[in-house]
Each structure stands twice: as structure tokens, then as C-alpha cells.
N, C-alpha and C positions, 0 to 999 in steps of 0.2 A: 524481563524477556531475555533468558540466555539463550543464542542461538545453538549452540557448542549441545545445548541437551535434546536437538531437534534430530530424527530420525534418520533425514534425510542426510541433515550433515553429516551424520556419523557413517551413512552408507558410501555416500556418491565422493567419490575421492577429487572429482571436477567441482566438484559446489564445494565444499572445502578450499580447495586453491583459491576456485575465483573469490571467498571472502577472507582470503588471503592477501592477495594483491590490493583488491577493494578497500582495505582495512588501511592498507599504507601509502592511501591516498587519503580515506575517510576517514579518520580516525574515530573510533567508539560511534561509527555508523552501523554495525553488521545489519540489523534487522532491514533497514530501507538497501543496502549492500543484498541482501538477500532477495529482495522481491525487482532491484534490477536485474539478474540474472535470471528471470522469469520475464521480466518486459523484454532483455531482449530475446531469449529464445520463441518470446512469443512471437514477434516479427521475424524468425526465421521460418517459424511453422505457417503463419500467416495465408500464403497460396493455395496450400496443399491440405489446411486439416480443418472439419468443420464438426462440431460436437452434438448430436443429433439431442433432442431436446422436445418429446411429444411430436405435433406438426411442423416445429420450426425448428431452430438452432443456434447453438451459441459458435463463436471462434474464439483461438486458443491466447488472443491478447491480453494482455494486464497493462492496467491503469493503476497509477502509482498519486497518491497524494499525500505531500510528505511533510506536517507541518512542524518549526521547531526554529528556534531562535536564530537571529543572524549570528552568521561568522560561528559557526558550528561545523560546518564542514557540507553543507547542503551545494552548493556552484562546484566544489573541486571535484563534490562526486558522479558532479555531470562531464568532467573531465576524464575521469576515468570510463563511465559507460561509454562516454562517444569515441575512445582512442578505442574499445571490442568493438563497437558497432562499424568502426568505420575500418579495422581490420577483416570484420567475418564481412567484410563486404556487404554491411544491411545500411541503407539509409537513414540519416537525422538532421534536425534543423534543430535552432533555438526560437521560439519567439517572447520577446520581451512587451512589443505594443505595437499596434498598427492596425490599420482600418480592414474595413469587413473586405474590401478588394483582398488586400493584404492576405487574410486567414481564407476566403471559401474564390478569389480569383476573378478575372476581368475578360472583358475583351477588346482588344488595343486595335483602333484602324491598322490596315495594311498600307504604306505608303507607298506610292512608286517612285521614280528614280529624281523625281525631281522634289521630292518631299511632299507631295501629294497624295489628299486619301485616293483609294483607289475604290472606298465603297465596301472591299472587305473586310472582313475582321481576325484576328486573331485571337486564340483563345490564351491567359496566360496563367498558370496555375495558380493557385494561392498554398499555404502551408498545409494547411487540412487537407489539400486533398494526395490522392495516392499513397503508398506506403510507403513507411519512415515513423523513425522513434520522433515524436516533439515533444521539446523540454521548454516547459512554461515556468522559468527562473522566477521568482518573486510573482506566485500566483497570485500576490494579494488585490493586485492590477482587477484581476476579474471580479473580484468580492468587494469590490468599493460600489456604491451607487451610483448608478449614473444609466441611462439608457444603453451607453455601447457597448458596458460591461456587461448586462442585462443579456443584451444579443450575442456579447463570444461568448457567453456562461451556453446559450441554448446553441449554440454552434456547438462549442465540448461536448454537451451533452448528447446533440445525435451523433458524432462523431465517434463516441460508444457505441452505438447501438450494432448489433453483430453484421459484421460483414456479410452482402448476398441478401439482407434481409428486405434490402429496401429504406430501411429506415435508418441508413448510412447515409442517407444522400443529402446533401446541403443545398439547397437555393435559398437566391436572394436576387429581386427585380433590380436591375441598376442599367439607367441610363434607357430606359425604352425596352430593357432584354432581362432576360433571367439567365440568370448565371447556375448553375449547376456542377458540382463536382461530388463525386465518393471520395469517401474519407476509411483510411486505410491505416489511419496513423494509431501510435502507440501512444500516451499520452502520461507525459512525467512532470508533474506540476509539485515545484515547491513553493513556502510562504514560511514569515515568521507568524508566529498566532496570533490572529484576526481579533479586532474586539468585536464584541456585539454576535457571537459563538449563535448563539440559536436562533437567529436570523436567518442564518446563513445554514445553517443545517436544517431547516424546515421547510427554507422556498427556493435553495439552488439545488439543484436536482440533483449535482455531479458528486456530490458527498457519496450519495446514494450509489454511483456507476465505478468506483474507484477502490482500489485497496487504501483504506485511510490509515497513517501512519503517525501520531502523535508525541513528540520526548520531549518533555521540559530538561533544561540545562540548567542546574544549580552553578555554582561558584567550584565546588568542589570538583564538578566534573570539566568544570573549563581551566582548571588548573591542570586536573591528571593529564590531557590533554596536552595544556602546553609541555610540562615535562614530560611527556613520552615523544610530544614533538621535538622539545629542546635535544633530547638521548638520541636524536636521527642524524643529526652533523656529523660529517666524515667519516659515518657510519655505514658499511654494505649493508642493503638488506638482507633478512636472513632468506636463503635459499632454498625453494621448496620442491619437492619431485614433478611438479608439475609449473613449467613456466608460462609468462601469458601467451607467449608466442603457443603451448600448449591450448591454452584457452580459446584465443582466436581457433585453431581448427577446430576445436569443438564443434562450436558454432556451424563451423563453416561443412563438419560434415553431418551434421544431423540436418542441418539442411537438406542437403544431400541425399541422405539415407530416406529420409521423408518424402522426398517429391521423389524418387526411383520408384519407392513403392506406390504412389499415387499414379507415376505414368505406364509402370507394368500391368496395374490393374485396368486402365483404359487404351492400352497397347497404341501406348504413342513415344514417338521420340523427343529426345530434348527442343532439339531443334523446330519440331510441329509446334510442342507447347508455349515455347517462345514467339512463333509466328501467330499463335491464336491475340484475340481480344479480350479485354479483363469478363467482359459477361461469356465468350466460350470459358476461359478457364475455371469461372466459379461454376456454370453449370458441372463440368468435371470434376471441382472438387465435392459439390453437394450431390452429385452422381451415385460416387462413391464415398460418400462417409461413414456409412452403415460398416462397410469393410477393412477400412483404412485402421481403426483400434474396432475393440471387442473387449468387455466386462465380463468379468469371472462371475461364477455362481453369486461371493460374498460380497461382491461390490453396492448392490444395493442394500442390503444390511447396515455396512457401514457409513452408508451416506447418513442411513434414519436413525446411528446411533450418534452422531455427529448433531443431528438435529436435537435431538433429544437435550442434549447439552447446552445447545444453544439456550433453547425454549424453558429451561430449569434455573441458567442464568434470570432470562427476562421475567420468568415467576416470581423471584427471588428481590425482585427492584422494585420501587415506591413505583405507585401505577402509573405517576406523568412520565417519568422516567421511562418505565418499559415500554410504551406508547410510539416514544420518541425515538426510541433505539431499535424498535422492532422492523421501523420503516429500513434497516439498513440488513434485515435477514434474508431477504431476496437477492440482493445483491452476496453474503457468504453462500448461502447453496449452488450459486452460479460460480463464484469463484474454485468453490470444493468439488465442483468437475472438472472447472480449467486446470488448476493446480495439481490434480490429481492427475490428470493427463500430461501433463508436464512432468510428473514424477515418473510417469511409466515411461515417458520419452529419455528422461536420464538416465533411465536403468536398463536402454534400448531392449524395450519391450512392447510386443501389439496387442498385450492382452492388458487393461488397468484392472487392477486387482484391489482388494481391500485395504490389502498393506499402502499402497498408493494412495486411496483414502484417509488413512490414517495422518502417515508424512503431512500431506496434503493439512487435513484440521490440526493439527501441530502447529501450526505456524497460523492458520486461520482463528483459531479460538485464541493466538492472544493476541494478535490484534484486534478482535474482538471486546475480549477484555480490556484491552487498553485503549479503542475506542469509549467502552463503558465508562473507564476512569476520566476522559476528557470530558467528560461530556456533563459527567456526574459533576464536577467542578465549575465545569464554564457557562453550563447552561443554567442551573438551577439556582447560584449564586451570582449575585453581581456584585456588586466593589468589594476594592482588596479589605477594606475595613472594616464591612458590615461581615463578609464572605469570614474572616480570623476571627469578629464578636459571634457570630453562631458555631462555629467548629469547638471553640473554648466553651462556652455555655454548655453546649450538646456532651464534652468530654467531662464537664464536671458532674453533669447530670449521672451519666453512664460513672462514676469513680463514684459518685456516690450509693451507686448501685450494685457496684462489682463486693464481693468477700474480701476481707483483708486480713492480711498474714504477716506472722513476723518474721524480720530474716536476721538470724544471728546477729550479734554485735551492731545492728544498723535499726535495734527498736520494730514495733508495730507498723499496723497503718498500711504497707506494702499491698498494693493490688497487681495480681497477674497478666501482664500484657496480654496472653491469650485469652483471658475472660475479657478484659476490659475489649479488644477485638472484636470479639464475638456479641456485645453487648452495645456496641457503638453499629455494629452491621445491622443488628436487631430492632434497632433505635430509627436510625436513619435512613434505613434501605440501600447505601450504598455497595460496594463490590470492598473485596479486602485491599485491593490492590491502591483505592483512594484514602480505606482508612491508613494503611501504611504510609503513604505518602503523608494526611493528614498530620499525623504523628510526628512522622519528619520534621515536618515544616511549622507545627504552631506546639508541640508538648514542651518543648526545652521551658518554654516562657510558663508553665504550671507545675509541672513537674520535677524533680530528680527522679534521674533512673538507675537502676542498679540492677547488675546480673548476679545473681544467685542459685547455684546447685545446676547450671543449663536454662534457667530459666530467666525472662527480662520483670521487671519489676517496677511499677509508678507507684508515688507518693508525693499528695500537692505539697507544695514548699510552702514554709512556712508553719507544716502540720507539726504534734507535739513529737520531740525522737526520747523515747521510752526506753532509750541505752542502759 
């Protein structure tokens, strides 16, 4: 996944920067770097913009799930969202653990003066509710078994659900009373990888409601790391046209520029819309949605050519597989409006156009993909032992099936990595993206490999060399 080849980066000279700065915090983070700068624009637009969707409607937040080994750089790069959240002036919290009071809020006696109830109550928030980015550091907390895991997982879960809908709203009976709060929040949930993968993707829902983000970290890549981190000692960083102090106003004026044109359209002023209540303002934002953006001719073309791709991927997979993976295609078509409308929002534009669709599945199809490759791994295979006895088996089958060629001075026998590819994908049903990895990670121990003429070349060790 290079982000550097994505559309967007190449236009938007602000999404550039911020995975600029983001990078010299996160190091060989860009991708999840890239979809926070989407979660937090999405709490800027939040108020003001609601994406019309048949009789109901999505809002423009992103949910972020970012799974990937510890001490990779996952907590720093909650350091850096929350130093733009808390400059563009948008709300955030962390939650690490805590009781359902804790997450959806309580109602505390009122004392009076002498430390006595007085009978009344007070209401006192919990995290979920209102708006705010929440960073759920070591999500693994909610994917463990247990009853109260069970119940935050179904709190996140509606806590997705689109703002205005209804189906934001959280209770929970406690103490004689029901507690009730809307949930407004942005949700940025990291973990290192969970065992027991397809458990947890079949009956927690929120896999489903989340942009899911998946990097295994080899050695090599936590090496590069440290030496790029070690090269940062009394070192400036390099200086870019655009500072973060740049970046906060971003933020701060597309806010801006967005609720102007939401309060022009309903001819109110700052100061009314402030004095209203959160259900007057969603009525005004869902008022006005129809108006607020507008879609070019080509925009729904490109949605259905986007689908297209998806649905050729999921043809393309061993049928448990595509089964399993399909449940998460509802969730990209909703995200390929939101994002998409984020793109028009960058490009300070009221019309989303197809090229914004485009942008938009760029960055959706390979986390898609890269969803595919986690899954293809984690679900369908269990221990690391048996998981390395089938990938070897399955490679020698496919080598003994691939054409072989000789390459000068290095004898016979030579099979073409792009057959043997293409014959392992044929084979197993996987994505190429796993049999790459595959190869990585289990060929050295069957294999010598040799580049010849531009091309990669296997031959199992120990075969006869015909020099």
C-alpha cells in the first residue's frame, strides 16, 4: 500500500503535509496517518453535514480500526491526532477501561449544603456520549471474553450508527433509572493482533462499522524504523510549505466554511445556532442535506464501477472465504460516500464528482485488499505450524506444476515467480497480495531464488544444477 501513489495525495497539497508531520511522529505509519485525517475532519463536519442515503442517511464520521503489533508506533500516533484535535478546537478523550457508567454515564444525587441528598439528581456524562474523537488504545480489552466486553463491543457498535438516526442512542437501566445518552463520538480503536481472528470477525459487529486497518511488522521493518528513528538526534526536521500550525487552521476553517453555508441556507445566525438544542440543530442539518453537497452527472457510475471491483475481487476467493468477507461490503459502499465527500470537502467543492469517487476507492480497495490478505491468513489457518506445513505442501504442489526453464550459467529446473503466482492463486483462491507475503515468509526454506533477464526465478534446493 504506497500511499504517495494515491490520487488524493498527489492533488491536495494539505493531505500531503499532514502525512508529513504524521510520519515524524508515526513512523512507516502513512496509511492509518491517512484515514486520521479523515476521522478528524470527520468531527469537524459532524454538525453540519448529513449524506442523504434512499429514506435515511449516513454522517460524514470515520471509524478507524488499526490492528498491528506493539511498539510500532500505534499510542504516539494518538499523540499526534490529539495535539490537531485539540488545536482545531474539536474534542477527544482516551478510554483504556471502565464501567458501563464510565462509557454511556450516570445520574449522581444532588447534595445540599449539608451533604445531604436532596432527592435530586444530576445527569453526568459518560465518554460515548456527545461529540469527540475516542481513542480506545489497546482495543484488545473489548475482544476478550467476558460479559462487559460483550456490552462495550454493543455500545461501539451503536455508537456507529449514523447520527440523527435514532439508532445513536445508548441506554442502559441502572439503579431504578435508565440512563440514556447520544453518541456523537469518532471512534479510533487500536490493538496488537487478537488470537482466535474469526471469532471476532463473525459475531462482533464493529469489524463490520470500521475502516479496518491491518500491518504485520517483520524484523526488517522494525529495524528500518529504528535507524530512521536513530538519523532524528539533533537533527531539524525537514521543513515543509505547509506547517502544522498550517494544518490546524485547516481544520479550523472548513469547519467554518461548512456550517456558514449550512446557516445561510436556513438564514440563521451563529449565535441562534448555538443557542438551539442538539435535536433543533440535527433537524436543520437533515433539513438541509439535499442542498448542502450535490453529485455530478458521473458520480453514480463511478460508485457502480467501484462495486464492480469489489464484487470480481469476492468472485475470484474460495467460496468460505468470500462469504466472510462479503459481510464487510456494506460497510465500503458507505464508506465510498463518506470519503468521497471528504474528498470534495478538500478540494473545497459543493458538487462530489466522480473523480472524488475515484480518490475516495483508491485508498478503499486496498484496504479492502488488505483486509482480504488478513483474513485469508488468520481465519482460514490456525497454528503457526500446521498454517507453514500447508503453504509448503500447497508451493511444492504448484512448482511442480509451473513450466521450467533454464537460466544461463545457473543450469535448468528454474520456475517463473509470475506462473508459479498465478498457479498458487489458482490453487488456493487466495488474493496476490497473501501469496506475496506467503513467499516472503515460508519460500527461502524450499527454495533458491534468482533474478534473471527482469524476471524472479524458484528452484527447490537441493534439485540437480545442470551447469
Amino acid at each position: 500500500m504506497n500511499y504517495k501513489n494515491y490520487q488524493a495525495v498527489k492533488k491536495f497539497d494539505t493531505l500531503e503535509a499532514y502525512l508529513h508531520h504524521f510520519s515524524q511522529t508515526s513512523m512507516k505509519n502513512e496509511i492509518p496517518g491517512l484515514l486520521s485525517f479523515f476521522f478528524i475532519q470527520g468531527q469537524a463536519l459532524l454538525p453540519y453535514v448529513r449524506i442523504p442515503t434512499g429514506d435515511t442517511h449516513l454522517d460524514p464520521r470515520v471509524h478507524v480500526f488499526w490492528i498491528q503489533p506493539s511498539r510500532t508506533g500505534k499510542s504516539v500516533a494518538w499523540n499526534f491526532i490529539g495535539d490537531v484535535m485539540k488545536e482545531a478546537e474539536l474534542d477527544y478523550e482516551l478510554y483504556s477501561t471502565g464501567t458501563d457508567a464510565g462509557l454511556i454515564g450516570s445520574n449522581k444525587p444532588v447534595l445540599d449544603e449539608n451533604n445531604k441528598p436532596t432527592g435530586e439528581t444530576e445527569k453526568i456524562d459518560g465518554l460515548l456520549s456527545g461529540k469527540k474523537g475516542l481513542n480506545v488504545d489497546e482495543g484488545s480489552i473489548i475482544l476478550n471474553p467476558g460479559k462487559h466486553s460483550q456490552e462495550t463491543v454493543l455500545y461501539l457498535q451503536t455508537a456507529c450508527n449514523a447520527v440523527g438516526s435514532g439508532g445513536n442512542i445508548l441506554t442502559k437501566p441502572m439503579k431504578g433509572d435508565i440512563i440514556k445518552c447520544e453518541s456523537l463520538v469518532s471512534l479510533w480503536i487500536t490493538t496488537y493482533p487478537p488470537k482466535g481472528v474469526k471469532e471476532y470477525v463473525l459475531t462482533k459487529g464493529i469489524f463490520q462499522r470500521v475502516l479496518l486497518y491491518w500491518s504485520h511488522w517483520d524484523m526488517d521493518m522494525r529495524q528500518e524504523v529504528s535507524n530512521t528513528r536513530l538519523g532524528t538526534f539533533w537533527k531539524k526536521p525537514i521543513e515543509t510549505d505547509l506547517t502544522k500550525d498550517d494544518i490546524y487552521d485547516y481544520f479550523k476553517d472548513t469547519e467554518k466554511r461548512v456550517r456558514d453555508r449550512l446557516l445561510n441556507f436556513a438564514e440563521l445566525t451563529f449565535t441562534q445556532w448555538t443557542e438551539m438544542n442538539r435535536e433543533e440543530q440535527e433537524e436543520i442539518a437533515q433539513q438541509y442535506m439535499w442542498d448542502m453537497f450535490s453529485a455530478d452527472d458521473d458520480y453514480e457510475t463511478a460508485l457502480y464501477q467501484a462495486s464492480d471491483e469489489v464484487f470480481d475481487l469476492l468472485r475470484n476467493m474460495s467460496a468460505s472465504m468470500s462469504e466472510i468477507v462479503a459481510s464487510f461490503t456494506p460497510a465500503i459502499e458507505n464508506y465510498l460516500a463518506i470519503i468521497s465527500l471528504h474528498m470534495a470537502v478538500l478540494d473545497k467543492k459543493w458538487t462530489i464528482t466522480a473523480q472524488h469517487v475515484d480518490m475516495a476507492f483508491d485508498v478503499l480497495l486496498d484496504l479492502f485488499k488488505n483486509l482480504i490478505s488478513w483474513l485469508e491468513d488468520s481465519v482460514e489457518i490456525n497454528s503457526n505450524k500446521s498454517k507453514e506445513n500447508k503453504i509448503q505442501e500447497d508451493f511444492l504442489k504448484v512448482y511442480d506444476d509451473c513450466t521450467g526453464y533454464e537460466i544461463e550459467g545457473q543450469g535448468d529446473g528454474w520456475r517463473r515467480q509470475s506462473s508459479f503466482e498465478a498457479q498458487y492463486m489458482n490453487m488456493t483462491g487466495v488474493s496476490k497480495s497473501t501469496v506475496r507475503r506467503h513467499i516472503k515468509d515460508y519460500a527461502n526454506g524450499l527454495f533458491n531464488i534468482k533474478k534473471s533477464g527482469g524476471r524472479v526465478y524458484f528452484r527447490r534446493k537441493g534439485a540437480k544444477n545442470y551447469e
